[in-house]
C-alpha positions in Angstrom: 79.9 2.8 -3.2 78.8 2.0 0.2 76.8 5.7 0.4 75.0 5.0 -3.2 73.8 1.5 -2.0 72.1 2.8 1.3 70.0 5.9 -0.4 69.4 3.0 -3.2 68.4 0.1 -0.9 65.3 1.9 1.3 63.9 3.2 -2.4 64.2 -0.2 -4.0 62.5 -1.8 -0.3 59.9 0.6 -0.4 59.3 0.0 -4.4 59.2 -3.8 -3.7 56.7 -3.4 -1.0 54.4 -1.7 -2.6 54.0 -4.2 -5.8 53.7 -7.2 -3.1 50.6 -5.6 -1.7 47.5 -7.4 -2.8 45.3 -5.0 -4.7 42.1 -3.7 -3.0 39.3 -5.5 -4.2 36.4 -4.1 -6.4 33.2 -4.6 -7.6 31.5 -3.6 -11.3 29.4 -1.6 -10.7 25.6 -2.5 -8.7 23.6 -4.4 -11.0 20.5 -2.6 -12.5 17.4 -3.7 -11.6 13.9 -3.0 -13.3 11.5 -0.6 -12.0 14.4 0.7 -9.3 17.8 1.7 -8.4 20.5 1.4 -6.4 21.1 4.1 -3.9 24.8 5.4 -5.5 27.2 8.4 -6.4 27.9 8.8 -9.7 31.7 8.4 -10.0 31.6 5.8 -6.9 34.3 3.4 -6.4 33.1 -0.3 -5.5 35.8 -1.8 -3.2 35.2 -4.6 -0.8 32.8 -4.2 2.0 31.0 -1.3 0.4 27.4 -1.7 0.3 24.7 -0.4 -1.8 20.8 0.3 -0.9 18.2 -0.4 -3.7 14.6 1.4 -3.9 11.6 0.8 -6.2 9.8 3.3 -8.4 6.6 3.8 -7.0 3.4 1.2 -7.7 6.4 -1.0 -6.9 7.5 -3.2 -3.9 10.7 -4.8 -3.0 11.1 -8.1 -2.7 14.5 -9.7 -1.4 17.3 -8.1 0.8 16.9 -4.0 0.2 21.1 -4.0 0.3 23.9 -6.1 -1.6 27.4 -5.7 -0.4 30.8 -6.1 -2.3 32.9 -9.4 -1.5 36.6 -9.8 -1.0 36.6 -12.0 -4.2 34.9 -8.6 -6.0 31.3 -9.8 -6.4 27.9 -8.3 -4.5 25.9 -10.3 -2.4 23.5 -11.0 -1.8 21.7 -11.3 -5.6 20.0 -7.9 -5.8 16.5 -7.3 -5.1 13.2 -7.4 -7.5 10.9 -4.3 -8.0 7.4 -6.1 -7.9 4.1 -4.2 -9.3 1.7 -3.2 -6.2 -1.0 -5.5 -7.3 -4.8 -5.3 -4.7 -7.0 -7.6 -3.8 -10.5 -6.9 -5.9 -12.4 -5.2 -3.6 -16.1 -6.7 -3.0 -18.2 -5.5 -0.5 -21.3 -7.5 1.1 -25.0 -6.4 -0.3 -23.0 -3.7 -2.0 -21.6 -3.3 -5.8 -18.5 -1.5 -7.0 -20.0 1.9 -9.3 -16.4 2.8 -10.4 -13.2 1.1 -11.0 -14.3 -2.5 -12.5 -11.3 -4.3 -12.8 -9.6 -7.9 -13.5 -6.3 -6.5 -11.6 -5.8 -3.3 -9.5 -3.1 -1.6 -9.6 -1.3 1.0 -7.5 -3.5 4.3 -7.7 -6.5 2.8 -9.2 -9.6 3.6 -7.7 -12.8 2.2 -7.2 -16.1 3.3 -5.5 -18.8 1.4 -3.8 -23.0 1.8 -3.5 -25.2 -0.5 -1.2 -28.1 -2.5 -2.6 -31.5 -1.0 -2.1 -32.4 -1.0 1.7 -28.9 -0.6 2.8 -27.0 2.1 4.1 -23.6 2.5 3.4 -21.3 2.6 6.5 -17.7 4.2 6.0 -16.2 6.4 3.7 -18.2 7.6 0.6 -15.0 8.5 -0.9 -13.2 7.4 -3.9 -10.8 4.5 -2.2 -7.0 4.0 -3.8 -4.9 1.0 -4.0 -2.0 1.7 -1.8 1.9 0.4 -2.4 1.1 -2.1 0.6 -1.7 -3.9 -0.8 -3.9 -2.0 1.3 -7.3 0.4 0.3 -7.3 4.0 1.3 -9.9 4.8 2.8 -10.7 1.4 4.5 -13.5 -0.4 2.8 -17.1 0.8 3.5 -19.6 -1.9 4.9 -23.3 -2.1 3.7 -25.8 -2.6 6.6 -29.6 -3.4 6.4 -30.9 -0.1 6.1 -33.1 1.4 9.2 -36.1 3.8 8.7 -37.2 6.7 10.8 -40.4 6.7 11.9 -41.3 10.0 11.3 -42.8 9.1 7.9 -45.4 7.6 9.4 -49.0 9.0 9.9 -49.8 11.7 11.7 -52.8 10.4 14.2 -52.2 7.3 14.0 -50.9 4.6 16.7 -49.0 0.7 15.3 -51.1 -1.7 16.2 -50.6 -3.4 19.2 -49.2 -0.2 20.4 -45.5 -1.8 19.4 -43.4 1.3 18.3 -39.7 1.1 17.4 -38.4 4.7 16.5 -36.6 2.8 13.7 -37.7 0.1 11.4 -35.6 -2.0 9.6 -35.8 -1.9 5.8 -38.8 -4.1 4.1 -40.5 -4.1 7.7 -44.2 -4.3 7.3 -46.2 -2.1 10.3 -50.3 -1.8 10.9 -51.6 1.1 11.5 -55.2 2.7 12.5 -56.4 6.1 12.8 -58.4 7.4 15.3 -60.3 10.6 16.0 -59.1 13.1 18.9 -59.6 16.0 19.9 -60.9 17.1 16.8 -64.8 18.1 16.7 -65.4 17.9 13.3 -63.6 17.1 10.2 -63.6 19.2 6.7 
């Protein structure tokens, strides 16, 4: 039958076409990574080209390429990234100590606070400063200068000694002072 073989030969073509065409390939699913995740849907479907986006938990930074892609051959590549711990530099200040937060290793969050050594004034923040996830203190570290003094402490009636007067003195500076009558007709 002529009519049978030309309604059966398009079906059969169309059947044989469709089993010679190379499957689509896929990928497993994104590896998992510690302390992060891969940016995905839930019931996703990994074929090639598709790419995935990887975050860290924070206290945690990324290190290596942030996004893998799925291969033709049905692997990712790159390898995924790591998930590092935030780790910061010990603080130290100059003529200054740490007076909270004494620490081997700081981690993200930790906190530490500073005071200056005697006859230094501490310039900056007084605040408690944080470890941030780039390495980084917040508020910037404070600096300890050498400390000034107002003269205003000094004797009433009195004049320095070779008249040299600074309004401020620096810390530990020694001055000579002597007093003098004025204007005063007697004293009790």
């Amino acid at each position: 039958n002529i009519c049978v073989a030309i309604t059966v030969f398009p079906v059969l073509l169309s059947i044989l076409k469709f089993s010679f065409l190379p499957a689509v390939p896929q990928c497993p699913s994104p590896p998992a990574i510690a302390n992060g995740k891969p940016s995905i849907q839930a019931s996703a479907v990994f074929n090639s080209g598709t790419s995935v986006n990887y975050s860290c938990e924070p206290g945690y930074s990324l290190t290596g390429q942030a996004s893998i892609y799925c291969t033709a051959s049905g692997v990712w590549s790159p390898p995924p990234p790591r998930c590092e711990e935030v780790l910061c530099i010990a603080p130290e200040i100059q003529n200054g100590r740490k007076v909270a937060g004494h620490g081997p290793v700081y981690r993200h969050r930790d906190t530490v606070r500073f005071e200056c050594d005697p006859g230094y004034t501490l310039i900056g923040s007084r605040q408690i400063h944080q470890c941030q996830t780039d390495d980084t203190w917040d508020p910037p570290l404070p600096v300890c200068e050498l400390g000034k003094c107002q003269n205003s402490d000094l004797i009433l009636m009195s004049v320095p000694h070779n008249m040299i007067f600074n309004y401020f003195l620096v810390h530990r500076s020694i001055c000579r002072y002597f007093c003098f009558l004025c204007c005063i007709s007697q004293l009790t």
